[in-house]
C-alpha positions as MATLAB code, in Angstrom:
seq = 'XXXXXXXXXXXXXXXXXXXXXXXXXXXXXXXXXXXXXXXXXXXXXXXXXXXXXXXXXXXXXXXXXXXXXXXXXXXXXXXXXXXXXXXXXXXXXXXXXXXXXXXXXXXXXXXXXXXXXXXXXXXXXXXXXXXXXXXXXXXXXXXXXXXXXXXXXXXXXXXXXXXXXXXXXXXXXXXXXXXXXXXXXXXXXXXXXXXXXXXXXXXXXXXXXXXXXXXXXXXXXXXXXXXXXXXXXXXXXXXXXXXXXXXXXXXXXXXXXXXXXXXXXXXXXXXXXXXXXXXXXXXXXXXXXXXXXXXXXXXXXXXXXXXXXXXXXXXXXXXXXXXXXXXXXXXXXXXXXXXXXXXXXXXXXXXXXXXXXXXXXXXXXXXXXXXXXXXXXXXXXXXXXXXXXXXXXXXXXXXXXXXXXXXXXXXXXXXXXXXXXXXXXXXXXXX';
ca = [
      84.931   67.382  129.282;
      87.114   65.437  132.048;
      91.093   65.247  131.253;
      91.403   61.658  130.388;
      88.554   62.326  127.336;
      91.037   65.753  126.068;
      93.699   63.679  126.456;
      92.378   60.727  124.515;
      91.069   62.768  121.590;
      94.436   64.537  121.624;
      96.132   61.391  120.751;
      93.771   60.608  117.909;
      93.846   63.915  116.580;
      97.714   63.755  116.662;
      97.919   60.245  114.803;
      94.911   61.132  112.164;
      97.283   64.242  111.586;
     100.728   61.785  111.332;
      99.009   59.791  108.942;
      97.898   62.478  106.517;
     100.619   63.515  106.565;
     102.771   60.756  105.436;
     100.503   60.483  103.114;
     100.606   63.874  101.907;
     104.400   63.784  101.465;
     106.309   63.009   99.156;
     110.434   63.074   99.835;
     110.136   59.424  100.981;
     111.542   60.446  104.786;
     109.109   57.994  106.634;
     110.440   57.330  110.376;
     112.743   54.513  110.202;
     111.676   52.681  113.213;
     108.408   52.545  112.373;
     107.788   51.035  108.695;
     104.882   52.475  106.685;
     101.712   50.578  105.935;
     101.514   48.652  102.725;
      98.887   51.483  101.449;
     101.246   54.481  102.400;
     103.565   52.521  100.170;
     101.323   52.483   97.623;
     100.586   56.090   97.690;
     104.143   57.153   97.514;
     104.297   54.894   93.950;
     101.326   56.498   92.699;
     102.786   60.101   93.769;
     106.309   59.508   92.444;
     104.644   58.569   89.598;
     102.741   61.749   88.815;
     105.366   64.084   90.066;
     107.556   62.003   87.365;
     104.534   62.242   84.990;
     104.526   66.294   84.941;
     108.293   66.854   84.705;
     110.150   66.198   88.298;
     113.228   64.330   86.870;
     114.419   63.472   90.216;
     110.953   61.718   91.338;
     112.046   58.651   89.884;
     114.939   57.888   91.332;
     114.217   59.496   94.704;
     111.139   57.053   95.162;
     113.322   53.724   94.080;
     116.116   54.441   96.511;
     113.606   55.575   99.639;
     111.665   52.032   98.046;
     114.848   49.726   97.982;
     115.041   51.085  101.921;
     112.335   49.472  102.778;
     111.454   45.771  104.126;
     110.760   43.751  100.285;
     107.216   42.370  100.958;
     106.020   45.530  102.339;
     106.947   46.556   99.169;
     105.958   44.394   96.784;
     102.623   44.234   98.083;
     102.320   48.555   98.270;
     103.629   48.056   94.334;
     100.827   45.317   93.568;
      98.240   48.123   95.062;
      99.505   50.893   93.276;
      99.541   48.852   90.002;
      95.717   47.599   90.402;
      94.856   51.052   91.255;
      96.376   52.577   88.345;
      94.443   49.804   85.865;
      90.815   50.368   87.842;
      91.165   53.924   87.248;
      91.557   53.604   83.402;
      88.817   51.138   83.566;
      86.794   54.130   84.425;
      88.327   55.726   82.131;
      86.708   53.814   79.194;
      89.678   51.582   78.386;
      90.095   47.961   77.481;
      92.774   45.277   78.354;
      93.817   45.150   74.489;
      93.588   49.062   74.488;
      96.120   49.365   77.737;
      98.598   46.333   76.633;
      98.615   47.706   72.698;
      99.300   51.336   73.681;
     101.436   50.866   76.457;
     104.293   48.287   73.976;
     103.823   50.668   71.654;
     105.650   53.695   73.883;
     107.423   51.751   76.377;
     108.047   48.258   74.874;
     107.209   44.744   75.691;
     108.181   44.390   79.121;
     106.029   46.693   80.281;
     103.066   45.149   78.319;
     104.073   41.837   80.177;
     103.926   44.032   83.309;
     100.369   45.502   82.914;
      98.808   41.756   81.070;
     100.010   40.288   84.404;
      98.231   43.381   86.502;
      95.401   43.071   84.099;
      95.019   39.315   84.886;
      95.075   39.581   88.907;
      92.627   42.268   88.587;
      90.083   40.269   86.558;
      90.804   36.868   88.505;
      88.498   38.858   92.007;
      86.027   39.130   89.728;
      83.216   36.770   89.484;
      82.500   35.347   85.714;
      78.933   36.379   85.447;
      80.064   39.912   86.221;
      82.561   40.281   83.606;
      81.504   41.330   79.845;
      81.812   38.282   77.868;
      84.147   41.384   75.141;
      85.830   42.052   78.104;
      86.691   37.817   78.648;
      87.380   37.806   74.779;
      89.742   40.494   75.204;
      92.039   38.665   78.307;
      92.368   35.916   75.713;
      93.432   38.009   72.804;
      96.118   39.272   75.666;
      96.999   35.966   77.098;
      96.326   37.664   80.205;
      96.845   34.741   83.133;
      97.589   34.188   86.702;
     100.926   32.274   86.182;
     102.297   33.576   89.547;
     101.403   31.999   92.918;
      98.532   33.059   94.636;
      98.552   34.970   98.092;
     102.267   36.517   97.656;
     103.439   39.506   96.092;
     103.128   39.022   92.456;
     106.526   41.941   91.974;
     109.133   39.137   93.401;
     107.715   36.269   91.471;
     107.780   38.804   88.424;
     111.917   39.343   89.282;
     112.873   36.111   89.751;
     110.844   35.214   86.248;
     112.862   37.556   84.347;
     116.082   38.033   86.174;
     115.684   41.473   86.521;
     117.192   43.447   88.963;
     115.216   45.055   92.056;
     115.950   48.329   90.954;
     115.308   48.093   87.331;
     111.487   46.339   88.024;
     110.528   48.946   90.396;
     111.784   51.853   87.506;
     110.162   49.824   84.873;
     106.787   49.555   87.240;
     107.183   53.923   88.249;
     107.776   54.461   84.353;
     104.580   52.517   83.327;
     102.746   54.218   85.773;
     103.886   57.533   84.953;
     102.978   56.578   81.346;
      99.530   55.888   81.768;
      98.790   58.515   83.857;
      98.720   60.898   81.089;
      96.314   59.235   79.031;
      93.039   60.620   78.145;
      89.434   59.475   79.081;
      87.606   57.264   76.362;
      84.156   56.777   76.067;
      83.229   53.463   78.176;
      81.695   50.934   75.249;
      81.951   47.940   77.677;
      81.050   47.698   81.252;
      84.371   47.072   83.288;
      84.923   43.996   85.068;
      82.419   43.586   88.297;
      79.390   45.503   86.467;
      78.694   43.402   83.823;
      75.101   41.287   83.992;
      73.513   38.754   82.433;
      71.678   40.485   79.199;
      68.287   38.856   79.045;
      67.870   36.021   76.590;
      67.097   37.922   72.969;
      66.208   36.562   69.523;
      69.255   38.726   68.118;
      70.588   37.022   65.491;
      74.553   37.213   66.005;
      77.902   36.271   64.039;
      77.890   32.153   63.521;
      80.294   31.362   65.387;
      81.573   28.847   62.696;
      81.304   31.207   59.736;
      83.229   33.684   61.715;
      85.898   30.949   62.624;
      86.018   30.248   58.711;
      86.395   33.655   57.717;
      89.293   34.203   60.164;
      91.310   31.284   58.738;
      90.926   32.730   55.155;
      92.050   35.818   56.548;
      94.750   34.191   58.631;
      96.031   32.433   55.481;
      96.392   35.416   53.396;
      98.176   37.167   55.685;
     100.793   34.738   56.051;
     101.042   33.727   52.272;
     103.963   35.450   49.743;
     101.741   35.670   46.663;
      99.380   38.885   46.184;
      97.238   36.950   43.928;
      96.746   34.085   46.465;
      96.190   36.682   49.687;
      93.491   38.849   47.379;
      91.633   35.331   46.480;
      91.734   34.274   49.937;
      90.623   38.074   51.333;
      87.790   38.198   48.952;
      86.251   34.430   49.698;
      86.237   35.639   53.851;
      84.705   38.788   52.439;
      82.233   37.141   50.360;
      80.971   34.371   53.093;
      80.745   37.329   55.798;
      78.506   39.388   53.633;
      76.040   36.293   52.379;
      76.155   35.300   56.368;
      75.044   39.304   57.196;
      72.361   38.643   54.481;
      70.647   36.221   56.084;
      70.529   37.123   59.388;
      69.269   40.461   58.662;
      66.366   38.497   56.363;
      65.487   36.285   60.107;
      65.692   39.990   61.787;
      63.216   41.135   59.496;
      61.367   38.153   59.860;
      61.098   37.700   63.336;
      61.024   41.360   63.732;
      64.134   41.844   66.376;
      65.257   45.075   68.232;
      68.200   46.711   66.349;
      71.258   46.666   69.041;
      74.077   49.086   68.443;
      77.717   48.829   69.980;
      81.366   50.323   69.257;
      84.623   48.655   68.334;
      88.043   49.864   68.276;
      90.205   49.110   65.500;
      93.781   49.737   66.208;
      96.088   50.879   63.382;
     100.395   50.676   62.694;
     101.991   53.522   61.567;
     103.303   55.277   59.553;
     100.789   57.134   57.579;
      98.147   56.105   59.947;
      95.784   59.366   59.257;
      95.339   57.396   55.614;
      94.876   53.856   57.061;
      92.048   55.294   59.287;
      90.654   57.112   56.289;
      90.337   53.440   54.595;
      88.327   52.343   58.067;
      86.053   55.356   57.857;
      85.287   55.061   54.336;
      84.436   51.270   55.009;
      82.380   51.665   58.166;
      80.335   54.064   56.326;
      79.659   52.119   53.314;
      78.755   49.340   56.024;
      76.085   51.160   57.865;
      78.530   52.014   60.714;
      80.290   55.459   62.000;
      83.900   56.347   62.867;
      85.646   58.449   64.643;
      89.386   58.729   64.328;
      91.909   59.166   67.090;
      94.760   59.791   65.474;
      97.311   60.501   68.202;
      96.727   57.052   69.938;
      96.188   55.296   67.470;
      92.768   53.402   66.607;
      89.503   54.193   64.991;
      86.369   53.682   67.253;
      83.577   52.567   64.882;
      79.932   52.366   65.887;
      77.377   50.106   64.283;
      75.277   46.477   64.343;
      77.549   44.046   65.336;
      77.170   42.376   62.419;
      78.297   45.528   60.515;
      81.350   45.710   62.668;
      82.966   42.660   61.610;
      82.373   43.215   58.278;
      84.349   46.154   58.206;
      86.875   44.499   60.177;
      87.440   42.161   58.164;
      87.097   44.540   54.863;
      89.471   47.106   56.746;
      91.746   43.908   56.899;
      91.949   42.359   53.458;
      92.081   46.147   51.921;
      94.707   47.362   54.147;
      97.131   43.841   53.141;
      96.251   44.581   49.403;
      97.408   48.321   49.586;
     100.211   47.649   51.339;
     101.273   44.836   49.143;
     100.292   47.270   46.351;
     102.700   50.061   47.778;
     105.300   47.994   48.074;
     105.257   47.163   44.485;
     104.991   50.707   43.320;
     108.230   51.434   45.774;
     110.754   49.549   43.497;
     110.436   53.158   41.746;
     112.376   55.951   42.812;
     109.647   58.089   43.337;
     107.487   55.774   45.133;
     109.711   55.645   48.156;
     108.977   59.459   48.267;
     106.631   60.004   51.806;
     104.470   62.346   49.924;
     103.993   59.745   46.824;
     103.045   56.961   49.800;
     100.832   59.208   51.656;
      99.242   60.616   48.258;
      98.773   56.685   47.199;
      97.358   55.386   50.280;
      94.639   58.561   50.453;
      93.675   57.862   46.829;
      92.898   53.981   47.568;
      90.874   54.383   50.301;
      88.669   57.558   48.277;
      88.195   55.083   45.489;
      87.389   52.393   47.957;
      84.918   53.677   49.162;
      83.794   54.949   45.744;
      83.224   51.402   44.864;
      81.715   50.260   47.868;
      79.069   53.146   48.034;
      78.395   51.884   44.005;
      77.910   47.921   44.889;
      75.681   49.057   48.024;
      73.022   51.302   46.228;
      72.880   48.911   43.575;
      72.266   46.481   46.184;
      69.832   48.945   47.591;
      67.382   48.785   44.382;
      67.059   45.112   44.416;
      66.486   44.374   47.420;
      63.578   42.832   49.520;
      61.529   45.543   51.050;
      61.180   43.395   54.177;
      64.838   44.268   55.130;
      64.096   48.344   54.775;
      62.810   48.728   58.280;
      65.341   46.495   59.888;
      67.627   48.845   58.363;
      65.926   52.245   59.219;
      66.306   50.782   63.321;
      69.428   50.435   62.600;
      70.210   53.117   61.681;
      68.516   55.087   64.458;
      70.350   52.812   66.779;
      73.884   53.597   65.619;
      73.275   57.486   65.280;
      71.680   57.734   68.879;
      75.035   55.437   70.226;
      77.009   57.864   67.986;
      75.742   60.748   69.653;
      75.641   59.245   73.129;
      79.664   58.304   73.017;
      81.041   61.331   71.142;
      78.766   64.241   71.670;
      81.167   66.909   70.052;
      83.132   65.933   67.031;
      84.862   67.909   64.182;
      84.991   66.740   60.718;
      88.839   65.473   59.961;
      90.413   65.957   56.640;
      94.413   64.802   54.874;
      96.350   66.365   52.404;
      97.441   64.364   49.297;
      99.781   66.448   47.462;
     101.736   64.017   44.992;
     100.103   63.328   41.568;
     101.775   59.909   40.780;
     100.910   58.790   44.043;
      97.495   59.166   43.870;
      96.734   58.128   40.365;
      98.637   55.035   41.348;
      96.379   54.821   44.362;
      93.291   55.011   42.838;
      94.798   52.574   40.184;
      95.460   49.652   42.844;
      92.063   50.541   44.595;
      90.623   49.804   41.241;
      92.119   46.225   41.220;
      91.192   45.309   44.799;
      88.995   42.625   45.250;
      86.113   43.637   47.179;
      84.068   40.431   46.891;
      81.100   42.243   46.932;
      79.210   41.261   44.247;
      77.272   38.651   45.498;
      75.413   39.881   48.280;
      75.988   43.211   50.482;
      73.380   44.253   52.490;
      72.234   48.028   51.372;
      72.275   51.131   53.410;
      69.747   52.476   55.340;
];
């Protein structure tokens, strides 16, 4: 090998080994006369980050000095990588936009969730529409997720200037958010993340009406906001009543036309407290509406597997029933012992038993009068939801919540009792 060829793959060797290193380190010492690329930038966020993540209380602040040190659009634009980075990987991870935005307010506060929407948004916008899940599209709108910013430049500036913020504070609040999402776990993936979606084949599947759905949402939307209990349950059980005739007859055409059962997963996200009973009440409704749950308590939101169909029906049941038993609760807690936590819990764990009581009643009754036709639609599908069941959560463990106070739960059984299910006219029977 002649000395100018050593020599040559010398140098390389030397600057492949600068480079991993920089990259490798992490006390934010870069050589000061020559600035770090916009991806070394990036990688010291995401390492800061973690080191922050695991317990290093100094990571934090060490990386926003060495950061403020640096030329602004080289780091803005090493932020804006570390940010998309951090959202692909938990779209890998099985998570959704309204998954990452409701979590994420929920530890951190609303900033942040404008800080991840906006990430959200940029990601999605290099995306071709064809490619992205039309769940996925629903779920930017329920976010508001939208390129307000200008296109081409850094989106962290345009984000400071918007709210005033200082330089220092956005890049803690960006390290922090990070940091938080780093330590959240892997969920199954129920929709394909932006980029792999395709065009499903054109299907006779009978879905939702969109105009039946758009009806029951106003009912619902209008007993949420009214004052009067009687006026919300009379509103709740005319959605609930139109939802179920609508599921009626499109499982009739199914039968008819004899179409493939499809099966899918939702997740309902719940408020606390007491959120181990509220997700009791979803269970308990998802299986009286041909659908499985599975609860995950410590972040908050029952996954529920069924016919889609099926799944807004017990979103909408989980809805109305969850407004009446909290109304309910509320009126039991002008007594002393109601404002007891054990009474509430006791209460709410009692309503959703006898809930389901009732809704397992009106469902085999349903079951004996109805039209044979619809038996093997329902058989499929409920071979479909079981096989997605056991594709998405292989290993599960059965769940169970104490009710310890008497009152509570003779009072909750009591206002389950009163809840209007508006079942009676139509509820398709289980398989």
């Amino acid at each position: 090998m002649g000395t100018r060829n050593r020599e040559r793959r010398a140098a390389k060797k030397k600057a492949r080994d600068r480079r991993t290193t920089r990259e490798q380190r992490s006390d934010f010492s870069f050589d000061p006369f020559e600035p770090p690329p916009a991806e070394i930038v990036g990688n010291a966020v995401l390492d800061a980050a973690h080191r922050h993540a695991v317990g290093d209380t100094e990571a934090l602040a060490e990386c926003v000095k060495w950061l403020r040190g640096q030329a602004v659009r080289l780091v803005d634009t090493g932020v804006d990588m570390a940010l998309r980075h951090t959202v692909d990987h938990m779209w890998r991870f099985g998570w959704l936009p309204y998954d990452l935005v409701r979590h994420l307010v929920k530890l951190l506060g609303e900033p942040a969730g404008e800080l991840i929407t906006d990430v959200i948004a940029a990601d999605a916008a290099q995306y071709a529409e064809a490619t992205v899940h039309e769940r996925w599209r629903e779920q930017l709108r329920q976010i508001d997720a939208a390129v307000w910013w200008k296109p081409g430049e850094p989106y962290l500036g345009q984000w400071i200037e918007r709210r005033e913020a200082t330089r220092a504070d956005a890049l803690t609040l960006v390290l922090t958010t990070i940091a938080t999402i780093m330590m959240w776990p892997e969920l199954p993936v129920i929709v394909p993340p932006p980029g792999t979606a395709r065009t499903a084949a054109a299907t006779a599947r009978h879905s939702v009406d969109p105009k039946i759905l758009a009806r029951v949402r106003g009912l619902l939307a209008k007993a949420e906001s009214t004052e009067f209990a009687e006026e919300a349950e009379a509103l709740s059980a005319k959605a609930q009543e139109l939802m179920n005739r609508h599921a009626v007859e499109r499982a009739m055409l199914d039968a008819d036309e004899h179409v493939a059962q499809v099966a899918t997963a939702r997740r309902i996200w719940l408020d606390s407290p007491y959120l181990g009973a509220k997700a009791h009440l979803v269970a308990v409704v998802a299986d009286a509406n041909r659908c499985r749950a599975v609860i995950h308590e410590k972040i908050g939101f029952v996954a529920v597997m069924g016919d889609e169909m099926d799944l807004e029906i017990t979103e909408l049941l989980v809805t109305s029933l969850l407004l009446q038993a909290t109304r309910a609760l509320v009126t039991a807690g002008r007594s002393g012992q109601a404002r007891i936590r054990s009474y509430r819990q006791s209460f709410l764990m009692a309503y959703a038993d006898r809930i389901g009581e009732r809704l397992t009643a009106v469902t085999e009754s349903a079951l004996s009068e109805s039209d044979d036709r619809l038996l093997p639609v329902l058989a499929d599908r409920s071979k479909v939801v079981d096989e997605l069941f056991a594709a998405l959560y292989p290993a599960t463990r059965q769940k169970s919540y104490s009710a310890s106070n008497a009152a509570g739960w003779g009072a909750g059984r009591a206002a389950a009792d009163r809840a209007d299910l508006g079942l009676d006219r139509g509820v398709l029977p289980p398989s």
